[in-house]
N, C-alpha and C positions, 0 to 999 in steps of 0.2 A: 852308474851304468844306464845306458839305454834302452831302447826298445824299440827298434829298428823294425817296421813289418816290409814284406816285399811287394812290389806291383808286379802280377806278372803280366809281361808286356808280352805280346803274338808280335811287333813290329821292329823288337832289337834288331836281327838281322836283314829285314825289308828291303833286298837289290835289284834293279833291274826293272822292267817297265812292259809293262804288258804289248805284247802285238797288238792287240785289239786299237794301243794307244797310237802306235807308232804309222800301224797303216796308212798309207793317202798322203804321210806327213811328206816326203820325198827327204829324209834325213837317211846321212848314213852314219855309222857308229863303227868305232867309237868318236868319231871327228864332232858327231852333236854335243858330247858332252867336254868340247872345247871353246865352243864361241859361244857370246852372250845374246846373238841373234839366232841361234840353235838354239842357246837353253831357253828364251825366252819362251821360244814355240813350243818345244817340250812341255814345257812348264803348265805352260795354258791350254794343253790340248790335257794333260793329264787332269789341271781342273774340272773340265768341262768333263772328260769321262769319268769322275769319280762325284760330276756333281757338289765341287766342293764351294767354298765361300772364299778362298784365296786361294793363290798359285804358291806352291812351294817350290823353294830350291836351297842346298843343290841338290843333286840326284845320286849322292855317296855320302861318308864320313871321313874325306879322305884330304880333302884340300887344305885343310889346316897344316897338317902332316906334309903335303905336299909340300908347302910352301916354307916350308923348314928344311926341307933336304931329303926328304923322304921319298921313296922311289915306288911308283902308281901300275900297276896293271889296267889298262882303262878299261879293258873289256869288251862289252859289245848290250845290244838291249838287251838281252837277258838275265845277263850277270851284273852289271854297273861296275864301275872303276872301282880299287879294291887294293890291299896293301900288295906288292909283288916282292920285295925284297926287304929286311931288315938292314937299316944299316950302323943301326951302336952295339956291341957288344957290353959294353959296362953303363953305367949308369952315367959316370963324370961326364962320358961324350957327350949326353945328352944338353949337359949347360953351355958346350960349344958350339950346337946349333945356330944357326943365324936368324935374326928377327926377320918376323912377315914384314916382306913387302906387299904393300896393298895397289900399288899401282902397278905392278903386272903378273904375269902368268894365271894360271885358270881361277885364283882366288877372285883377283881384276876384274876377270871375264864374267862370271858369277856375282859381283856387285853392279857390274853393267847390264846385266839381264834385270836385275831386280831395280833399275832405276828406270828399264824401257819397260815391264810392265805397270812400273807405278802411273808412267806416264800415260798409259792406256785405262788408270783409272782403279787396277787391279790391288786387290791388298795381295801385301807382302808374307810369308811365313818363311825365312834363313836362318836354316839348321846350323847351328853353331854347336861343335864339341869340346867335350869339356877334357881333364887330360887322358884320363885314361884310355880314353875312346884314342885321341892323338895317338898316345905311348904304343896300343895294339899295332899301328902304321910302322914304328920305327923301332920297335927294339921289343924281341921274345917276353912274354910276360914274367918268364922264369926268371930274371933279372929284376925286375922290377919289383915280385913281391921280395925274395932276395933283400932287396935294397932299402925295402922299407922294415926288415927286422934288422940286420948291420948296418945301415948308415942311413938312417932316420933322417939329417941333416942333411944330407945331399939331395933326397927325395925330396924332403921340403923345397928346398932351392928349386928342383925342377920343378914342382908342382904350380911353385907361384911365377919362373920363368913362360911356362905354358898360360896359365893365371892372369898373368898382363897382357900377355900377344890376346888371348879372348878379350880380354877388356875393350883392346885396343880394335878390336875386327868389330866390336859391337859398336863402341863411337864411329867408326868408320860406315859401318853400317846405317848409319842417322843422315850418314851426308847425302845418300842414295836413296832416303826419303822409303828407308825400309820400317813399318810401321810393327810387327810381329816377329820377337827375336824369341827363335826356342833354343834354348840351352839343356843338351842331356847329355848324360854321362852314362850310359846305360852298361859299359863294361863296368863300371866301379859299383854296380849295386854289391847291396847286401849277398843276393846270392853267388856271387864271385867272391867277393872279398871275405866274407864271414862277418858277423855281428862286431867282434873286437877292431876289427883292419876298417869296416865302415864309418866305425864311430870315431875310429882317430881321424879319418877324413875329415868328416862333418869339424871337428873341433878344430884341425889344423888347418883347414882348408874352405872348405867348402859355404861354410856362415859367413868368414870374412872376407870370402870371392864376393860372395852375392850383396854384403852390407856394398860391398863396391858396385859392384852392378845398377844394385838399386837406385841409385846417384842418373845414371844414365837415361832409366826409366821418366818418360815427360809424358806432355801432352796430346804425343802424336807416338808415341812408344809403349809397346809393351813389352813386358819380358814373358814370354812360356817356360812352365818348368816341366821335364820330365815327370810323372810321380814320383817313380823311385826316387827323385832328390826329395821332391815334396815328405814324402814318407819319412826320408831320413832328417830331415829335419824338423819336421812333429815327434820323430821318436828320441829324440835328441832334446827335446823341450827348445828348440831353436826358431820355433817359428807358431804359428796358429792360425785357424781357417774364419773366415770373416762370411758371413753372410749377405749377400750384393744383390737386391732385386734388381730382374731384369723385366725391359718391357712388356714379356711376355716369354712363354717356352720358344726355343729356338735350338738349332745346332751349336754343337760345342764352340766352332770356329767362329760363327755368328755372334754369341757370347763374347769370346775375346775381342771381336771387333768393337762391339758395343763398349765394353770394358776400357778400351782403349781412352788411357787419359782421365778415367776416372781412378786403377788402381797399378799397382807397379808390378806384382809378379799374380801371373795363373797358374796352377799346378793339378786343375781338379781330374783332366785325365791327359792320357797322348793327344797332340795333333793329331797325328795320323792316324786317327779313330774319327775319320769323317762323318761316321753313321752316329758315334754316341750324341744323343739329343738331350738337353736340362728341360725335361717335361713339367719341373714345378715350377717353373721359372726363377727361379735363386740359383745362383752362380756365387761357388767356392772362392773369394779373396785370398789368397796364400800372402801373411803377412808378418815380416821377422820380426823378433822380441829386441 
């Protein structure tokens, strides 16, 4: 058995985008959060007011889901794009989804923004989800846990169905000269799933996602990890923290920048904690066994 601790994250549910951001920008919503010379703008005007060190995108958990058949509420700035309708009832539907295509609709759109900020010089941070985050899009969670006490094998099957389309969105991600891939799964923490449902994850899943992932991870790549996964894979004895000096204290995301190319995953806090600073200057290596 494990020992699973939890992050608590203030940023799981994080939608929508401050007026403050949007002012002066002359976008209208929800149509910004369809083109990739929209989200670019978005993107970089939200760096700039949050003072960050990269432009994030995209601006939901949704587009993965999308691009599976999943049906989007887009929203508007205040809310962000957001699941609007379920559409599997059982679990089996879900292995007949159809694979991401990456050359169009708003997945497309979202890897063309991240290829016109890189071109202006910008690092990249593309929020990549992991299944469960997917699963909340397209089918009630009551089926899902369900599915993983009676048909354990079918779950599996989805999990790695979903498992490869990531893979495949993260390679796909490298062509677009995206340099910061963060991968969270923040519905399947411990505190959702409970310490026993966690731990079969990490065993069934989740180690041998990322021994894959890690493969991806180069010279010009990095992978970010949620904590929560971080955590679940220190408590799991699946991974261990490396101590990395850095040229001096910096902001988190500054860190991962520098990191870049020297190690394959970061786990030490959220992205989206642009304030957290590494005052000692040692930066967390997060590295599997």
């Amino acid at each position: 058995m494990g020992d699973i601790k939890d992050f608590r994250c203030t940023y799981d549910n994080s939608v929508g985008i401050s007026g403050e951001v949007t002012d002066g920008l002359d976008l209208t919503f929800p149509d910004a959060y369809m083109h990739w010379d929209t989200m670019a703008k978005l993107s970089k005007a939200l760096k700039e007011h949050d003072n960050a060190s990269f432009c994030e995108l995209p601006f939901c958990h949704t587009v993965e889901a999308e691009a599976m058949g999943g049906i989007i509420n887009y929203g508007n700035e205040t809310t962000g794009p957001r699941a609007k309708e379920y559409i599997c009832t059982a679990v089996e539907e879900l292995l007949e989804l159809p694979e991401i295509d990456f050359s169009q609709g708003r997945i497309h759109e979202v890897l063309l923004a991240c290829k016109a900020l890189r071109d202006q010089g910008e690092h990249i941070v593309l929020q990549i989800s992991g299944p469960f985050t997917i699963l909340n899009v397209l089918i009630d969670a009551k089926y899902v846990f369900k599915g993983w006490r009676k048909k354990p094998e079918i779950m599996k099957e989805v999990f790695w169905k979903f498992g490869n389309q990531i893979l495949k969105f993260m390679e796909e991600a490298k062509k677009y000269d995206v340099d910061l891939i963060s991968y969270a799964d923040s519905s399947g923490g411990v505190n959702i799933l409970g310490p026993k449902m966690a731990e079969q994850v990490v065993e069934e899943f989740t180690y041998e996602f990322l021994k894959k992932a890690e493969a991806i991870a180069d010279d010009k790549t990095l992978i970010l990890l949620c904590p929560k996964t971080t955590f679940a894979l220190l408590g799991m004895d699946k991974a261990e923290l490396i101590d990395r000096k850095l040229t001096g204290p910096m902001a988190y995301g500054e860190a991962c920048i520098e990191m870049t190319g020297q190690i394959k995953f970061a786990g030490q806090m959220c992205i989206k904690n642009v304030g957290y600073h590494i005052d000692n200057g040692i930066f967390k290596e997060l590295k599997l066994k």
